[in-house]
Every structure is written in C-alpha cells, then in structure tokens.
N, C-alpha and C positions, 0 to 999 in steps of 0.2 A: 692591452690586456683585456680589457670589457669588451673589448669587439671578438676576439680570442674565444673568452669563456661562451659570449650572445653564440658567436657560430657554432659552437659544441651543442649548446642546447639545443639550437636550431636544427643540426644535424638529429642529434639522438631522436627528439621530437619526429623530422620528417620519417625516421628508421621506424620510429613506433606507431606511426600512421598507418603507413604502408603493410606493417604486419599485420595491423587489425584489420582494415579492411582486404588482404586477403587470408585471415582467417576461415575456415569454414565452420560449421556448428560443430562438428566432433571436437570435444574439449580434449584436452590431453596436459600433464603437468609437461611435457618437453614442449609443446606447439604455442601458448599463450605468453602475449606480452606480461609480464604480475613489475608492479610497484614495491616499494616496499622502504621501511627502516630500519636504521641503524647504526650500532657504536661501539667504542670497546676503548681498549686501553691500548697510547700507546710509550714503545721506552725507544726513545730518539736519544740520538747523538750528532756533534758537529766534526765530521772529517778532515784530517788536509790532503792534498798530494801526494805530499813527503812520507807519511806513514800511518798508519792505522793505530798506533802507539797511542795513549793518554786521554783513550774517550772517554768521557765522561755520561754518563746516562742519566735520562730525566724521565719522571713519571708522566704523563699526560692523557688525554682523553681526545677519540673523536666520534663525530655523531652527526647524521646527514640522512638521504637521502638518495633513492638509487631507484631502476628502473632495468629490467633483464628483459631481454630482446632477441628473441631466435631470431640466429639469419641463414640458419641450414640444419640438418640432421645433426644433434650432438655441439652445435658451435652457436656462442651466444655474445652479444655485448652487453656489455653493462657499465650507464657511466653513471657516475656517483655526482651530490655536489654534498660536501664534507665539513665543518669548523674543525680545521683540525692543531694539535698542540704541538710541535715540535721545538728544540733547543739541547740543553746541556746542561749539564751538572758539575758539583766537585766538592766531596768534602773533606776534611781537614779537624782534626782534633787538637785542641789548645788547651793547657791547661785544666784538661778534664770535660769541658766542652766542646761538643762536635758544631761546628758551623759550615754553612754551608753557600757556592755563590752559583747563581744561577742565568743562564739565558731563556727567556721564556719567547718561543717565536712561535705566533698567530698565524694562519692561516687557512684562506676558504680554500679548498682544493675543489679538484674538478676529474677525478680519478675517471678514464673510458678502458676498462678492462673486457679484452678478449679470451673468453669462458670457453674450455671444451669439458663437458662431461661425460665422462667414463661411463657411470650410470646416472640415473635421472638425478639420485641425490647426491653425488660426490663431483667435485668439479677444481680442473685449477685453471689458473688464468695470467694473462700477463699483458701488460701495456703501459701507456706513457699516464701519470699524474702532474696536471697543470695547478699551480697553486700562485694565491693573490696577498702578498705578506699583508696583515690589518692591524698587527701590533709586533713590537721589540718591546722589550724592559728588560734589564736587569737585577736582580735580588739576592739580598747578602743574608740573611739568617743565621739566626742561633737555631740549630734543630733541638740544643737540649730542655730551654723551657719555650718552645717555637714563638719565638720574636723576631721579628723583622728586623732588622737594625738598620738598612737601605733597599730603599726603591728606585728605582729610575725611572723618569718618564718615556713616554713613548718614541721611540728614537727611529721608527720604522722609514720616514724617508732619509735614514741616510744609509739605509741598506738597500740591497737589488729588490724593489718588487714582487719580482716575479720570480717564479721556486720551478724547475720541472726536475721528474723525478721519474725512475722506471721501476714499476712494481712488480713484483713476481708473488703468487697466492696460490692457496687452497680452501677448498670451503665445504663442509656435510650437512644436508638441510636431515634433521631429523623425523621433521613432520611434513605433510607439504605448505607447512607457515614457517619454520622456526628452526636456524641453523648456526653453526658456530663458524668462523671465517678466523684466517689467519692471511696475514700480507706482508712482506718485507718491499721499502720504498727507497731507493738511494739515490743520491741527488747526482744531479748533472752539473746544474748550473753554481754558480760561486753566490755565497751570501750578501757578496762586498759588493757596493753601486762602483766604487771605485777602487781597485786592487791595484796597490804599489806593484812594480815591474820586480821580477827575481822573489815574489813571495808567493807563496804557496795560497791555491784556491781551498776554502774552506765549503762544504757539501752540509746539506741535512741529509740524517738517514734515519729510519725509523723502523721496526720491529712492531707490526698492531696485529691483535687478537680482540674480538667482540662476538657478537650477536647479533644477527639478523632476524627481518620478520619480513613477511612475505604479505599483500595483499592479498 
C-alpha cells in the first residue's frame, strides 16, 4: 500500500513538472498548475450486498490536501491526499434516553480525480479514491447527557487495510481562491481482512460537501 500511495505522488508530481515547465508566461486561470486546501463534512455509511436496507449514517470530517493539473483544454486531474472519517451509526431510545453505538473508521485517502470543466469555474469530476485504514474503534454513548459508556481500542489490523473507492463530484470556485465541492465515494473493496464464505461483503460509502481554497 506505501508503494501504492509513493507511486501516486510520484505520478502526480511528474504530471506537475511537466506542466510547469511547459507553461508559457501568459497566465490564465484554465492553464496553470494552483495547490490548494481543503475539507468538509462527511455522512458515511457501511453497506452489504444483500441490501441497501438499515444504513446507519455517521457525522465526520475531512481535510487534506490537493493539487489541479491541466492536461488539455477544459480537462484536469487532481489528486488529493485526505484524513478522512468514515463508519456508521445507530441509534435507539430506552427508556427515555437516546444512545447511540458507533463504528469510527480512519483513513488517509489518496483521491486522483479526473475534472472536466464546463466553464473555468464550475467542474465535475470522477475517479478511483485509494485509502490507508489508521484506525477502528468502536463507541457506545449516551447522546442524552453525552457520556461515553464504551470504547474500544484500536482494532484496525483485523480489518482490510486498504479501502478503494469510486467517486463521483462537482465543484463551483466562487472567486478564483475559494470554492464549494461536493463528492459522493462508494466502496468497492470489503472492510473484512477475512470474510466468512456465504456472507455478505460490507463497502464504505460516503456523502462529502466542503470548501476549498486555491493557491
């Protein structure tokens, strides 16, 4: 997986050499390499096979990293490197208390999205997202006076590693620094290291809206 991500950057990298040196001086916001950050909210869930039925959705956040890359009139990459928060939710009222149990699943991502825009500032985009699991826990709450009641430790090697995922966006730069993005990301790969035969592969899938900024 580290040889994986090294060769993405590696890649992006040599993609953004080659732009700049052949740059010419006429600047232009479609023609230049720009840098930039960014983050947002996201509401992930854990899928099976079998049905779409009984998601559960989780609040999270992510925030990273990114670099936009003309590689022709109108068509751009941009790959991202992401902390980003995916898992599940569920809660349940008892006795007048809402509680709540959760799957909290970590990961660095490594999103390389291929950008076409319509006009300079509106764009949508679609590609594969590689992700590095860096944490599992579990968490059992009371949401109504928010107490913990259980933790779990970090349980992440006895899940799959590695997350890939196919994203599909859209994104409006308002200024030429400062845009809003939206992505929807659903998983391919199964979360299980080891998945019983005859049961159903469980997917991350997420729902993110943020803000960008542009160099």
């Amino acid at each position: 997986m580290k040889k994986l991500i090294l060769g993405l950057a590696v890649t992006a990298g040599s993609l953004a050499f080659a732009q700049t040196t052949t740059t010419t001086s006429t600047k232009s916001m479609s023609s230049d390499v720009r840098f930039g950050i960014k983050g947002g909210m996201n509401v992930s869930s854990l899928s099976k096979d079998g049905s779409l039925e009984d998601q559960g959705s989780k609040i999270g956040f992510n925030a990273g990293l990114f670099a936009t890359i003309p590689v022709a009139e109108s068509f751009s990459i941009q790959p991202e490197v992401l902390y980003t928060q995916y898992g599940d939710k569920y809660d349940q009222v008892v006795l007048g208390n809402r509680y709540s149990r959760a799957r909290h699943l970590d990961y660095v991502a490594v999103p390389v999205m291929f950008q076409y825009n319509f006009v300079p500032n509106f764009y949508v985009e679609a590609g594969p997202e590689f992700g590095l699991l860096v944490s599992a826990k579990n968490k059992f709450k009371n949401e109504t006076d928010n107490n913990v009641i259980t933790e779990s430790g970090n349980y992440k090697d006895d899940l799959n590693s590695f997350n890939l995922g196919i994203g599909l966006g859209a994104g409006y730069y308002f200024t030429d620094n400062i845009g809003i993005t939206a992505r929807y990301v659903a998983g391919v790969t199964d979360i299980a290291k080891d998945r019983p035969s005859n049961s159903d592969a469980v997917r991350n899938n997420t729902f993110q809206v943020g803000l960008a900024y542009k160099f």
